[in-house]
C-alpha positions as CSV (number, residue, x, y, z in Angstrom):
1,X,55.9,89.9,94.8
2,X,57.7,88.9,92.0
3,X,57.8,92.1,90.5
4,X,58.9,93.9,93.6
5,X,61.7,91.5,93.2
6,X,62.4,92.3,89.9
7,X,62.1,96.1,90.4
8,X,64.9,95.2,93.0
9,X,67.4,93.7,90.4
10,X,67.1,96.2,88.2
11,X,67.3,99.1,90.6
12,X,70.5,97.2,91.9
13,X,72.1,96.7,88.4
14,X,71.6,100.5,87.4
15,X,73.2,101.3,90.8
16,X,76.2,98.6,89.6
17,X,76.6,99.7,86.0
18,X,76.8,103.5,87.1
19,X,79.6,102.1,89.5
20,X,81.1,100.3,86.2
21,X,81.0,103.5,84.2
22,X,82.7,105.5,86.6
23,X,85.2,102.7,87.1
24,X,86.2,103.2,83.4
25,X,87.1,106.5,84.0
26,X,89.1,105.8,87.0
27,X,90.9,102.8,85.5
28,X,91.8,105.4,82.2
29,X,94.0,107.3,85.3
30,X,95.4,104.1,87.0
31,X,96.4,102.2,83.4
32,X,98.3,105.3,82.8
33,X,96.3,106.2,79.7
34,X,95.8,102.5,78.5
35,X,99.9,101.5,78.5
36,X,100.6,98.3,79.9
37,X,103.9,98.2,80.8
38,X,105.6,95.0,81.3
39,X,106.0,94.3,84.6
40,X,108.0,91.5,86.0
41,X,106.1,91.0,88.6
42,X,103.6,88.8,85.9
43,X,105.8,86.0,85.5
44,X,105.4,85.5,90.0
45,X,101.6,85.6,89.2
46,X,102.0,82.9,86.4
47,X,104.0,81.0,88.5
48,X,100.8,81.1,92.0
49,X,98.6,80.9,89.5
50,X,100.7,76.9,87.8
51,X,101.7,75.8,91.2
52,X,98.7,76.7,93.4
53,X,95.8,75.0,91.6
54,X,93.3,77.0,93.5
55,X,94.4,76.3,97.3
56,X,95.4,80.1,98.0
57,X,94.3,83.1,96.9
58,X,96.8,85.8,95.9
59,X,96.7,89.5,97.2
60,X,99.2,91.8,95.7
61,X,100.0,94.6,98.4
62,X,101.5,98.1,97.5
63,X,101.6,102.0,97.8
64,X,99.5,103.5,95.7
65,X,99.9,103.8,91.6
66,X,102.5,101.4,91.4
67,X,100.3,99.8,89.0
68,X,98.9,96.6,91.0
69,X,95.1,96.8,89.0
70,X,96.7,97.4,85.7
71,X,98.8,94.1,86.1
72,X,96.5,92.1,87.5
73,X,93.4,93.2,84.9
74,X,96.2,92.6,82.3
75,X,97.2,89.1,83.9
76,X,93.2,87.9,84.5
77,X,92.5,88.6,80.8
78,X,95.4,86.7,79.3
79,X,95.6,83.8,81.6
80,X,91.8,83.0,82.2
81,X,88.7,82.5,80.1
82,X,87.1,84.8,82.0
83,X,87.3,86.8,84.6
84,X,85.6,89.3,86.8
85,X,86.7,92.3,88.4
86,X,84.8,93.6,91.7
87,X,86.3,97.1,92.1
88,X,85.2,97.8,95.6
89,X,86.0,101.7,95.5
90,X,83.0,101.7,92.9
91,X,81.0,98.6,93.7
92,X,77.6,99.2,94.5
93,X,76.4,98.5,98.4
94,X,74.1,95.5,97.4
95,X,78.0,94.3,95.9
96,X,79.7,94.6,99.2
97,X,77.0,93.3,101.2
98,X,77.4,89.8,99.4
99,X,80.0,88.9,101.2
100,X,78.4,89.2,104.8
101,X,76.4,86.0,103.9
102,X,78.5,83.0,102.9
103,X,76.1,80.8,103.5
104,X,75.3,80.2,100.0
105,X,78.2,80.9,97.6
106,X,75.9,79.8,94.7
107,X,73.7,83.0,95.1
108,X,77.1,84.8,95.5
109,X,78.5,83.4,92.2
110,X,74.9,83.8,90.4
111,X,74.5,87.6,91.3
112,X,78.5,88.4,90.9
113,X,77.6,87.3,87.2
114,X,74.6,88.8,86.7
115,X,75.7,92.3,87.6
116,X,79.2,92.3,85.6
117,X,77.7,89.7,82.6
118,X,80.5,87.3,82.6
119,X,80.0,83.9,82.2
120,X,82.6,82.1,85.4
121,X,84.3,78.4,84.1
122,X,84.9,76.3,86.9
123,X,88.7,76.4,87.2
124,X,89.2,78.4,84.0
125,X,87.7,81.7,85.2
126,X,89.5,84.2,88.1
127,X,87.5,86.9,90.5
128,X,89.8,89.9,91.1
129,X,89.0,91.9,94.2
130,X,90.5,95.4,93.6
131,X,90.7,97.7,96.4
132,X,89.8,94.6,98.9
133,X,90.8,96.8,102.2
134,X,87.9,99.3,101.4
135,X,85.8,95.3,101.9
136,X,86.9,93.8,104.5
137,X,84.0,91.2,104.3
138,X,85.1,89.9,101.0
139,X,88.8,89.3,102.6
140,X,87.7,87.1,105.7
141,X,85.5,85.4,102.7
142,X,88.5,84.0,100.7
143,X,88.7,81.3,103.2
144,X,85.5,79.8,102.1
145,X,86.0,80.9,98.5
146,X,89.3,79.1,98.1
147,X,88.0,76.0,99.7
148,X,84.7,76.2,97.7
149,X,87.8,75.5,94.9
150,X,85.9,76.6,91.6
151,X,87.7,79.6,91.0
152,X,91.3,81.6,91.2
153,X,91.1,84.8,93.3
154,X,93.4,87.2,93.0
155,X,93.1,90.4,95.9
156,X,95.2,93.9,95.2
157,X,95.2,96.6,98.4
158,X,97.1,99.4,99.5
159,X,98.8,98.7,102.8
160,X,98.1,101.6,104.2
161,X,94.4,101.3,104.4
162,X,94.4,97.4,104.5
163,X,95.8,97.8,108.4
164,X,93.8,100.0,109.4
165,X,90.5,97.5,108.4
166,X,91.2,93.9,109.7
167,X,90.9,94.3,113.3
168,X,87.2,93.1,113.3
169,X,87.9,90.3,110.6
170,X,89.6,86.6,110.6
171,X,92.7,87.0,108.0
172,X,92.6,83.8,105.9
173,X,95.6,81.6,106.2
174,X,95.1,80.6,102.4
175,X,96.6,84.4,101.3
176,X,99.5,84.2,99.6
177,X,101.2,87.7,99.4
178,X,103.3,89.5,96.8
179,X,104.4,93.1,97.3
180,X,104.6,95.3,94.3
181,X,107.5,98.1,93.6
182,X,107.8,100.4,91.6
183,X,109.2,99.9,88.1
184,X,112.9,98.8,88.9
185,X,115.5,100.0,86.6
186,X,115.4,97.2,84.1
187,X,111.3,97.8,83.8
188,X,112.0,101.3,83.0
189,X,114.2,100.7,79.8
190,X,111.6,98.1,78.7
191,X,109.6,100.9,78.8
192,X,111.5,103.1,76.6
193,X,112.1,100.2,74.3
194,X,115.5,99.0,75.3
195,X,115.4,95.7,76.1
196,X,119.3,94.8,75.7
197,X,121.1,97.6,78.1
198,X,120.7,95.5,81.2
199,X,121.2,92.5,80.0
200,X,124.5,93.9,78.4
201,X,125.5,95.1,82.1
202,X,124.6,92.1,83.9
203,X,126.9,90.0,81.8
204,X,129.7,92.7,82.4
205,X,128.9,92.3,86.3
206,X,129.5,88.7,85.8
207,X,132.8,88.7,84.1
208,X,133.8,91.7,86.2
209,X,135.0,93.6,83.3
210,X,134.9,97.4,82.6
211,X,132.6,98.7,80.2
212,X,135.0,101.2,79.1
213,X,134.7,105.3,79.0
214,X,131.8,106.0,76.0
215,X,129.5,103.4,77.0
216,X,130.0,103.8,80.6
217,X,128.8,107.7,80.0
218,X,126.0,106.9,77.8
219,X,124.6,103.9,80.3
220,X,125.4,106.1,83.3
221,X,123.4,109.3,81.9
222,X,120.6,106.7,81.2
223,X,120.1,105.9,85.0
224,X,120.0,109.1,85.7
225,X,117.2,109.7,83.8
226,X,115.4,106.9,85.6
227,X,116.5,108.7,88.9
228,X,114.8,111.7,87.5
229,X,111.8,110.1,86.1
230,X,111.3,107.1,89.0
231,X,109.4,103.5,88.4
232,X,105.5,104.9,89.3
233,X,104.2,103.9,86.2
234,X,102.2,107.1,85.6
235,X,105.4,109.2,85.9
236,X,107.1,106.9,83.0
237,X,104.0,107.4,80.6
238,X,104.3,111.1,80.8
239,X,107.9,111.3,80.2
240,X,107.4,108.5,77.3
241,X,104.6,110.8,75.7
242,X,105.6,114.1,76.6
243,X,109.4,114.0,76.6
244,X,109.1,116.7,79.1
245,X,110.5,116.4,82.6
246,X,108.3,119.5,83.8
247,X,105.0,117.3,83.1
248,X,106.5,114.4,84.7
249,X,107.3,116.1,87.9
250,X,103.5,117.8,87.9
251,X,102.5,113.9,87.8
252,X,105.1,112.9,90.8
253,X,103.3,116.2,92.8
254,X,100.1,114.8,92.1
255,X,101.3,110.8,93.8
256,X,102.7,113.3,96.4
257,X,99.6,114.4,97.1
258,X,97.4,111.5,97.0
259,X,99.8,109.9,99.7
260,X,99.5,113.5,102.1
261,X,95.9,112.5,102.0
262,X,96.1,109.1,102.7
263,X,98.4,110.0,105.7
264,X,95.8,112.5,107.1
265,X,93.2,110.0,107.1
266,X,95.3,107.3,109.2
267,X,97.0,110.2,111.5
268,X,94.8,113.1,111.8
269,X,97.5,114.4,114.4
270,X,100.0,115.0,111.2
271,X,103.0,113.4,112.6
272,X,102.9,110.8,109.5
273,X,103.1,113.4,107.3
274,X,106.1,115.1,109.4
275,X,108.1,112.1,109.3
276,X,107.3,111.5,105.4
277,X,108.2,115.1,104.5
278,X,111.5,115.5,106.3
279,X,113.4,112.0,104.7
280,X,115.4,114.4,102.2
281,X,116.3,116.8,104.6
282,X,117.1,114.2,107.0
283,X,119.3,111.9,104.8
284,X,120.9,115.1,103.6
285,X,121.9,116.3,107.0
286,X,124.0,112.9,107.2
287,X,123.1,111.8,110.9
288,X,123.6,108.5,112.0
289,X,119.7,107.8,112.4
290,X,116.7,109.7,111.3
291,X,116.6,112.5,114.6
292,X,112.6,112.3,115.2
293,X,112.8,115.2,117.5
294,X,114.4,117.7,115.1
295,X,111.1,116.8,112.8
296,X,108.2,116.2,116.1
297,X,109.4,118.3,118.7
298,X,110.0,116.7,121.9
299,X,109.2,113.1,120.6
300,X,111.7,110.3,120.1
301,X,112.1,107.2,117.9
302,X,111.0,104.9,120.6
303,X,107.0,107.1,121.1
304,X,106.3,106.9,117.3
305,X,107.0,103.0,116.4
306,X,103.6,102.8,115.8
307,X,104.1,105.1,113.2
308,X,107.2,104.1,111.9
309,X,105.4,100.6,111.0
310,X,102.5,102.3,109.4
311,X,105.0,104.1,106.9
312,X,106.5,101.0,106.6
313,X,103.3,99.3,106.0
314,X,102.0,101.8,103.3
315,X,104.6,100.8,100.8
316,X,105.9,104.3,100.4
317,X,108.3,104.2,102.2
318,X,111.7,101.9,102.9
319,X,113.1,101.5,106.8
320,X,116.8,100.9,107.3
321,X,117.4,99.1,110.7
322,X,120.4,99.8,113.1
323,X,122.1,96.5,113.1
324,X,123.6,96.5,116.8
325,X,125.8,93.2,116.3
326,X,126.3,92.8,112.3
327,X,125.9,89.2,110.9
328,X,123.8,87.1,109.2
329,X,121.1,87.0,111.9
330,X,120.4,91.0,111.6
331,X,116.8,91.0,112.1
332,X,117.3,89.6,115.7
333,X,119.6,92.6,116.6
334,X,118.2,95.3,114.8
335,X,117.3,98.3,116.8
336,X,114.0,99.5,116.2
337,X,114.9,102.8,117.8
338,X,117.7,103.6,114.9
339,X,116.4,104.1,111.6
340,X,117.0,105.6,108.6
341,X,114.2,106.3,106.1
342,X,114.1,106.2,102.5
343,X,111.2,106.7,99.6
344,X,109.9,103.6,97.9
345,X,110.5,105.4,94.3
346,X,113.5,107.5,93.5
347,X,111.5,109.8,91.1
348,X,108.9,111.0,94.1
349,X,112.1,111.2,96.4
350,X,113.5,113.9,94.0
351,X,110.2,115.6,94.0
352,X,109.8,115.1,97.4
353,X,113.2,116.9,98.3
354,X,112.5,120.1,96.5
355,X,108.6,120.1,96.2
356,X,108.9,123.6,98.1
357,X,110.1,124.9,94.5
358,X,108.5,125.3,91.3
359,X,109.7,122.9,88.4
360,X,111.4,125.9,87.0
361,X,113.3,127.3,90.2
362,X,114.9,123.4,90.2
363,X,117.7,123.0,88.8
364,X,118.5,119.2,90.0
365,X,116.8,117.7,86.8
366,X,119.5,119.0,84.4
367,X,122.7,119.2,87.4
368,X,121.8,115.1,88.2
369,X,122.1,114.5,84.0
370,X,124.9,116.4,83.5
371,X,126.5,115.0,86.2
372,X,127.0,118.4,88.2
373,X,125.4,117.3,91.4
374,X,127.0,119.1,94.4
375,X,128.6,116.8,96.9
376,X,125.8,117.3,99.6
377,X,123.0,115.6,97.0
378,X,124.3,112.2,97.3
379,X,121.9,111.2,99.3
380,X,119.9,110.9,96.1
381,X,121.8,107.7,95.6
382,X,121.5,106.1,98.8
383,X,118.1,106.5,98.2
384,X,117.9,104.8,94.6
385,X,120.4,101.8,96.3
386,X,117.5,101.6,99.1
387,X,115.4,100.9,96.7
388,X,116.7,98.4,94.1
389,X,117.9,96.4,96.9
390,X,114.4,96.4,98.9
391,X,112.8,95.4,95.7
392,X,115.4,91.8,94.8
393,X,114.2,91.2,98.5
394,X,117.0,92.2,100.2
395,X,115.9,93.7,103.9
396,X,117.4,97.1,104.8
397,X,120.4,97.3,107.7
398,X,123.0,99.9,108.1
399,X,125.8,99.6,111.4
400,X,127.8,102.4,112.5
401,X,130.8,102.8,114.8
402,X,133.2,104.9,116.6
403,X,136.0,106.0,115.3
404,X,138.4,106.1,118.5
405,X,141.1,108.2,116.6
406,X,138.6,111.1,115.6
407,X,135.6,110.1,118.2
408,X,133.6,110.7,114.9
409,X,131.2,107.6,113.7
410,X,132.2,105.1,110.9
411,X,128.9,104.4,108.6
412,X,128.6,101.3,106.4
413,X,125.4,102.4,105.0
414,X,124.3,99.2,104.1
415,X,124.5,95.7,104.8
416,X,122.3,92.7,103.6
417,X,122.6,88.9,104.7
418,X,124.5,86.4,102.1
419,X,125.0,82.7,102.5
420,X,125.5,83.3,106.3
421,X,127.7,86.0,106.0
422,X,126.9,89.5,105.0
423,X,127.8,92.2,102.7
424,X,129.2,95.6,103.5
425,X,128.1,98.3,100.7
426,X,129.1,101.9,101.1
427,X,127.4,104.1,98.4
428,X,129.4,107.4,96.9
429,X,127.5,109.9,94.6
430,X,131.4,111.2,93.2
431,X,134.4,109.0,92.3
432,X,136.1,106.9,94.3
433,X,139.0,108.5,96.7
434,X,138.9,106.8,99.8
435,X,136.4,104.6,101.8
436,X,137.7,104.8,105.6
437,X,134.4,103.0,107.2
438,X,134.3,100.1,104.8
439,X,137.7,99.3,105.4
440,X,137.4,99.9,109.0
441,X,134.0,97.6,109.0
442,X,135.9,94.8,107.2
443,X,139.4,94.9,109.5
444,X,136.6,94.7,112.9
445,X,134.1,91.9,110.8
446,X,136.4,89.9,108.7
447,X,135.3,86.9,109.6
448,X,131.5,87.4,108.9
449,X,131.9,89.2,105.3
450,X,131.7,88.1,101.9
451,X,131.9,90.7,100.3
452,X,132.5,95.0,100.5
453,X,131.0,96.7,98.2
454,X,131.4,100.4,96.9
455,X,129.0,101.8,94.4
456,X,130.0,104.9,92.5
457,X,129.7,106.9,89.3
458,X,132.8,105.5,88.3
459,X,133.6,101.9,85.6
460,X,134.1,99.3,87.5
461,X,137.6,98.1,89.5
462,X,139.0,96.8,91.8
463,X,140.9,97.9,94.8
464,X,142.3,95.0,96.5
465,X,139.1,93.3,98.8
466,X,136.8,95.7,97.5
467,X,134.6,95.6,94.3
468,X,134.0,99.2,92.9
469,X,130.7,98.7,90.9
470,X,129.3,101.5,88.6
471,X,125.5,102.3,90.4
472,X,124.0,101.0,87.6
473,X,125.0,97.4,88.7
474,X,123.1,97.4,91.9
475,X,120.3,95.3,90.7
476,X,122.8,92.4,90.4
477,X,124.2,92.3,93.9
């Protein structure tokens, strides 16, 4: 009997070690060739890990390759005396099915150590569950691991598979959740070494003060390179190691791809897909909303919510709301039925947009640095405002409104809430003539703004009520 049982182990700790060993290779891909960029999403896991004292568990949430393992690998090992990681895309069966019993969290704890050999510390050691949607067991069983109280747990899943497997499970109130973007702009120069450029801006942003025509050039053509190059960590290592624009849009093809198949496997009908594909060519046709039946046929916005909020939910991509009555109570008002859609990275959006062409047929990489882009590609901007101001937290509104002179719309193409008042930004890929909408939207709303805001590739000014920022200042707003 006893040797049955020990047959057992060890046929259950080849099966986990050969899981281990291809986990190697897979983490080699997903820590971008062993770079660990610094992320600042570290100093909010520093700060769960000082204040919560073990009564919650955090689980980091985010599309895919934005770098959640790396960080929180890199966090566990430099925070904790030990740690282990249970990688559920590899873990072995027997793994998995340790979490159907909680009856016993000692035998849990005992066999979660034998099969990775780490010694856990109460309180000084932290369990990472990687990939926690592809074990749903394991996520219902952080209730009764956070009260057991001996260990930190830290979860990381994509969004777009963790929805589709909760519906048979209780979620655990003790979750506390952080989403993870891509590298923002301020990441990306850590990346390349700079760590004063931002900081220089942010103090001009403050004082409100030009930064005068060289440096202006020279920071501007710097964002552009991180329009062209995005925040997915992957893409920034191969542009770091290869200094070769062609490699990093083969990498932003291959994150392309992954996500196609991810959208397959949660909408076999390909209407996901559709909707992901067409947000160039819909922002670029500069409608009012995104027009779902120009991309599905004869469906409308309000038949494909559902799959609206899965997009949403994946990470991958960034929903503007309709706000019907603009204020600081937006989300109340919003219109779920008017919607603008934008990529969560600003690197795969460029891809995205001219993915029917070979790197070599494209010529936006050198037109956006030179600063040639034709007038109908500013929608490229939008797209990199969308995102800096989704990832400070900022939720996503845009109003528009009729012109009565020219029965044409007025667009304010975004607005986010501000100490009970909101902010009108209008977004310009040229520099700045005239702004008709924002001064329209202030003379209808003057009573609920703050502030109206027009970013452009220009230095900064200012044109009475209105703040002209260079793009580059987003991140501060």
């Amino acid at each position: 009997m006893k040797w049955t049982i020990l047959q057992e182990w060890y046929r259950n700790k080849i099966d986990d070690f050969a899981g281990i060993a291809y986990n190697k290779i897979n983490d080699f891909e997903e820590k971008v060739c062993g770079i660990m960029f610094k992320r600042k999403i570290y100093d909010s896991l520093l700060h769960w890990k000082n204040t919560s004292n073990g009564k919650t568990a955090l689980l980091i949430e985010g599309p895919r390759r934005v770098g959640k393992s790396t960080v929180v690998e890199e966090f566990a090992r430099n925070e904790y005396e030990s740690f282990i990681l249970v990688d559920f895309y590899t873990a072995s069966p027997e793994t998995k099915a340790l979490f159907d019993n909680l009856s016993d969290l000692n035998y849990i704890f005992l066999q979660l150590q034998l099969t990775y050999q780490v010694s856990l510390k109460e309180r000084k050691s932290c369990i990472v569950f990687d990939e926690v949607q592809l074990c749903p067991k394991a996520r219902q069983a952080i209730k009764a691991l956070v009260k057991d109280g001996r260990y930190d747990y830290i979860e990381t899943g994509s969004l777009i598979s963790i929805r589709k497997n909760v519906k048979d499970i209780l979620i655990p109130s003790e979750e506390k959740k952080l989403h993870m973007y891509p590298m923002d702009y301020e990441e990306f120069r850590w990346a390349l070494g700079d760590e004063v450029s931002v900081q220089m801006l942010k103090q001009l942003y403050e004082s409100k003060k030009p930064l005068g025509q060289a440096a202006f050039r020279k920071q501007l053509l710097d964002f552009r390179l991180y329009m062209l190059v995005g925040g997915m960590p992957q893409a920034v290592e191969s542009y770091i190691s290869t200094n070769d624009l062609s490699k990093v849009d083969d990498v932003k093809r291959d994150i392309l791809s992954l996500y196609e198949d991810d959208f397959r496997k949660i909408d076999p009908t390909g209407k996901i897909s559709a909707l992901f594909d067409a947000i160039p060519a819909q922002l670029m046709g500069n409608a009012s909303r995104y027009q779902v039946s120009s991309v599905l046929g004869a469906s409308r916005a309000g038949d494909i919510l559902e799959q609206i909020s899965e997009l949403k939910d994946s990470g991958t991509v960034l929903v503007a709301y309709h706000a019907n009555d603009p204020g600081p109570g937006m989300a109340q008002n919003k219109d779920l039925t008017r919607f603008k859609l934008f990529t969560a990275d600003i690197g795969l959006f460029i891809t995205l947009a001219f993915k029917d062409k070979d790197f070599t047929e494209n010529d936006i990489y050198s037109k956006l640095l030179s600063g040639k882009l034709q007038a109908n590609l500013g929608y490229i901007y939008e797209n990199v405002v969308a995102q800096t101001l989704a990832t400070d937290g900022h939720e996503l509104y845009y109003h528009t409104f009729l012109n009565e002179k020219s029965r044409h719309n007025y667009e304010v193409d975004f607005l986010i809430a501000e100490k009970n008042k909101i902010s009108a930004i209008e977004v310009k890929s040229s520099g700045y003539k005239s702004h008709p909408s924002i001064d329209a939207f202030s003379a209808k709303f003057s009573s609920r703004i703050i502030r109206e805001i027009l970013l452009y590739t220009k230095d900064y000014q200012r044109d009475q009520s209105l703040d002209c920022l260079p793009i580059m200042w987003t991140q501060f707003i």
